[in-house]
N, C-alpha and C positions, 0 to 999 in steps of 0.2 A: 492533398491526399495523405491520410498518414501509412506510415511505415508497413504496417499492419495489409493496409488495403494496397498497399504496391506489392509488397510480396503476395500476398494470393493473387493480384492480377499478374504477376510475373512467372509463377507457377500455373495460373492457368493456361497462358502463352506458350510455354514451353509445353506444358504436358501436348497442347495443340498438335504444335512442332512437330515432337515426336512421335504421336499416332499418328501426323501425315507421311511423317520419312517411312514408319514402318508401312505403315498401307504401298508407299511407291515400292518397295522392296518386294513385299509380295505380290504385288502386280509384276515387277519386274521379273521377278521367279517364273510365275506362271507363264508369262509370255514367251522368257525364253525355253521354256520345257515344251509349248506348243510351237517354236521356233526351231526346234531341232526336230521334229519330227513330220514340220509342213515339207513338202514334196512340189506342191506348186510354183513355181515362181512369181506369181500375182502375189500369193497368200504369203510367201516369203518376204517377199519387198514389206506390205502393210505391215508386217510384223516386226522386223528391221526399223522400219522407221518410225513405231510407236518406242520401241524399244529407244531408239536414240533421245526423241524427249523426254519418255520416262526418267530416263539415266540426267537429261541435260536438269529435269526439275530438282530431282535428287542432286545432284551437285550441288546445284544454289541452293537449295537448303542447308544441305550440311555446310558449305560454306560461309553462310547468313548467319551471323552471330547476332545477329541484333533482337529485339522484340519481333513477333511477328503483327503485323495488325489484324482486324477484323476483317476486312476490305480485301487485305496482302492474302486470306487464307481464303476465303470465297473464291476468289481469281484462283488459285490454284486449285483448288477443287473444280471446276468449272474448265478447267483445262484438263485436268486428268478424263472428268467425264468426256469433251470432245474427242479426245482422244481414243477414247475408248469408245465412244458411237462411229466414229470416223473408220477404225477394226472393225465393228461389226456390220456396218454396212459394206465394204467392201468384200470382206469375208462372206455377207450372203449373197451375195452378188456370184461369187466364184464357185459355191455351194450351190445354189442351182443351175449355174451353166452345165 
């Protein structure tokens, strides 16, 4: 591969990266703004603990200095979705009780 074609696939990697660190962050935002003003205890715990893997994915990211792969970013996407179906189901769960 030449030089040329390593550095744009190493910039497209990164740029990756970094839309997905910003996406956890703003999810993270949100979460915790809808966490300080849940009242439930149900609603509180789900919130809490999406929060804690938000936070755990965001760390190994920023801490993962390496390339990311194709593979490595699917799986993380795919987790953040679970994550966030896993919220709203329980959360409507609590909303129509």
């Amino acid at each position: 591969m030449s030089k040329a074609m390593k550095w744009h696939y190493s910039e497209f990697i990164r740029s990756r990266k970094e839309k997905l660190i910003n996406m956890l962050i703003s999810e993270i935002i949100f979460l915790k703004t809808r966490f300080r003003r849940a009242i439930n205890k149900n609603e509180i715990y789900y919130l809490k603990n999406a929060l804690d893997k938000l936070d755990y994915l965001l760390n190994k990211l920023k801490d993962n200095s390496s390339d990311m792969t194709e593979e490595d970013f699917d799986k993380i996407i795919l987790m953040i979705y679970q994550i966030f179906k896993n919220i709203a189901e329980n959360l409507e769960g609590e909303i129509i009780e």
